[in-house]
C-alpha positions in Angstrom: -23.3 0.5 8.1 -20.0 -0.6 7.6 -17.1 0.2 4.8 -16.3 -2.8 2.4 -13.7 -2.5 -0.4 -14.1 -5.3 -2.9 -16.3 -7.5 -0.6 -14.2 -7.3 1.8 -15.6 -5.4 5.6 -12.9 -3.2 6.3 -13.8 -3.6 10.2 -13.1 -7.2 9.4 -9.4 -5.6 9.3 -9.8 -2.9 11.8 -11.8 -3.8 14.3 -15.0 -1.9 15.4 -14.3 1.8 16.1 -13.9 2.3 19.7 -13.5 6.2 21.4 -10.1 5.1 22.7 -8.7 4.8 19.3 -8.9 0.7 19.0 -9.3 1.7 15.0 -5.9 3.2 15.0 -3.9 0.4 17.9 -5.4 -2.5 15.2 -4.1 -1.1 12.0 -0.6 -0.3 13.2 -0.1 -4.3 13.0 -0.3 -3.5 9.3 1.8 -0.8 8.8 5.2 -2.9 8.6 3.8 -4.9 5.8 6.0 -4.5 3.1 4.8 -3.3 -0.5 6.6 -2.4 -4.2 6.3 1.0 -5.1 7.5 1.5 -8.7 7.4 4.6 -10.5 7.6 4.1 -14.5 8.7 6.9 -16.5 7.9 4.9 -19.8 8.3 2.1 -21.8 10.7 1.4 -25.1 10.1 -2.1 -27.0 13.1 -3.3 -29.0 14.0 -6.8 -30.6 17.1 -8.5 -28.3 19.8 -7.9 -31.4 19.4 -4.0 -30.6 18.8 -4.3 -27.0 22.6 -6.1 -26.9 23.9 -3.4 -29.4 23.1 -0.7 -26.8 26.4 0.2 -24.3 27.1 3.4 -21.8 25.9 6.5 -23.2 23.2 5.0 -25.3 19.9 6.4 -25.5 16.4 4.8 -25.4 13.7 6.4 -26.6 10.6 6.1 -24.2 6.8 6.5 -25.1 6.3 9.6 -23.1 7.1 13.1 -23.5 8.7 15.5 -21.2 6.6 16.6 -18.6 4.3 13.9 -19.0 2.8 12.5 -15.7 4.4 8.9 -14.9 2.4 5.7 -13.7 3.1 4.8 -9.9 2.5 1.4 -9.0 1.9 -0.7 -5.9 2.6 -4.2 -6.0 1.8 -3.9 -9.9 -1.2 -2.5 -9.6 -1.6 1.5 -10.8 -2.4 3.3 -7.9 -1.3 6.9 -9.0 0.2 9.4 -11.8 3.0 11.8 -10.6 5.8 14.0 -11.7 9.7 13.4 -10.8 11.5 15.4 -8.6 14.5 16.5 -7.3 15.3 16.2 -3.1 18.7 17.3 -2.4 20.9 14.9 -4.3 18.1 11.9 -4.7 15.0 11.6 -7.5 11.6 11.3 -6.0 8.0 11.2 -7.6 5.1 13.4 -6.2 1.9 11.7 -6.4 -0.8 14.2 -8.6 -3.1 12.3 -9.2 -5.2 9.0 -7.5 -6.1 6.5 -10.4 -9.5 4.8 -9.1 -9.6 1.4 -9.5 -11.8 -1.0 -11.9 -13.2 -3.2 -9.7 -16.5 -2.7 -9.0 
């Protein structure tokens, strides 16, 4: 029996399991595909007369609350919920949660 994801055979993509780690030789042709990670820490809507009225130092008000989990996104679809955090002088996002997928 073989995996499929979305109708798709995923030995289609991988190529049948071998001992000598054929699995693993055939998906390294995929791992320099590029993809779009975004990590949203919430959303604001304002009309455009505001949205020009804001300068440096302004302050938009997001829907989400402090501490809230952020939506992580791959190619813009939600893969993920996470929290921000700090690495040495850089902000990163920690992945806490998987969000399954609606497709059946």
């Amino acid at each position: 029996m073989s995996d499929t994801k979305d109708g798709l055979n995923l030995n289609d993509l991988t190529g049948a399991a071998s001992a000598d780690g054929g699995v693993q030789r055939d998906l390294e042709a995929i791992y320099e595909i590029p993809v779009q990670v975004t990590a949203v820490l919430g959303k604001s809507t304002m009309p455009v007369n505001q949205l020009l009225k804001l300068g440096r130092g302004a302050v938009v008000p997001l829907d989400r609350k402090v501490g809230e989990a952020i939506d992580i996104y791959v190619n813009n679809r939600l893969v993920a919920r996470g929290e921000v955090v700090v690495t040495e002088d850089r902000l990163g996002v920690t992945m806490t949660e998987i969000v399954k997928s609606d497709k059946a």
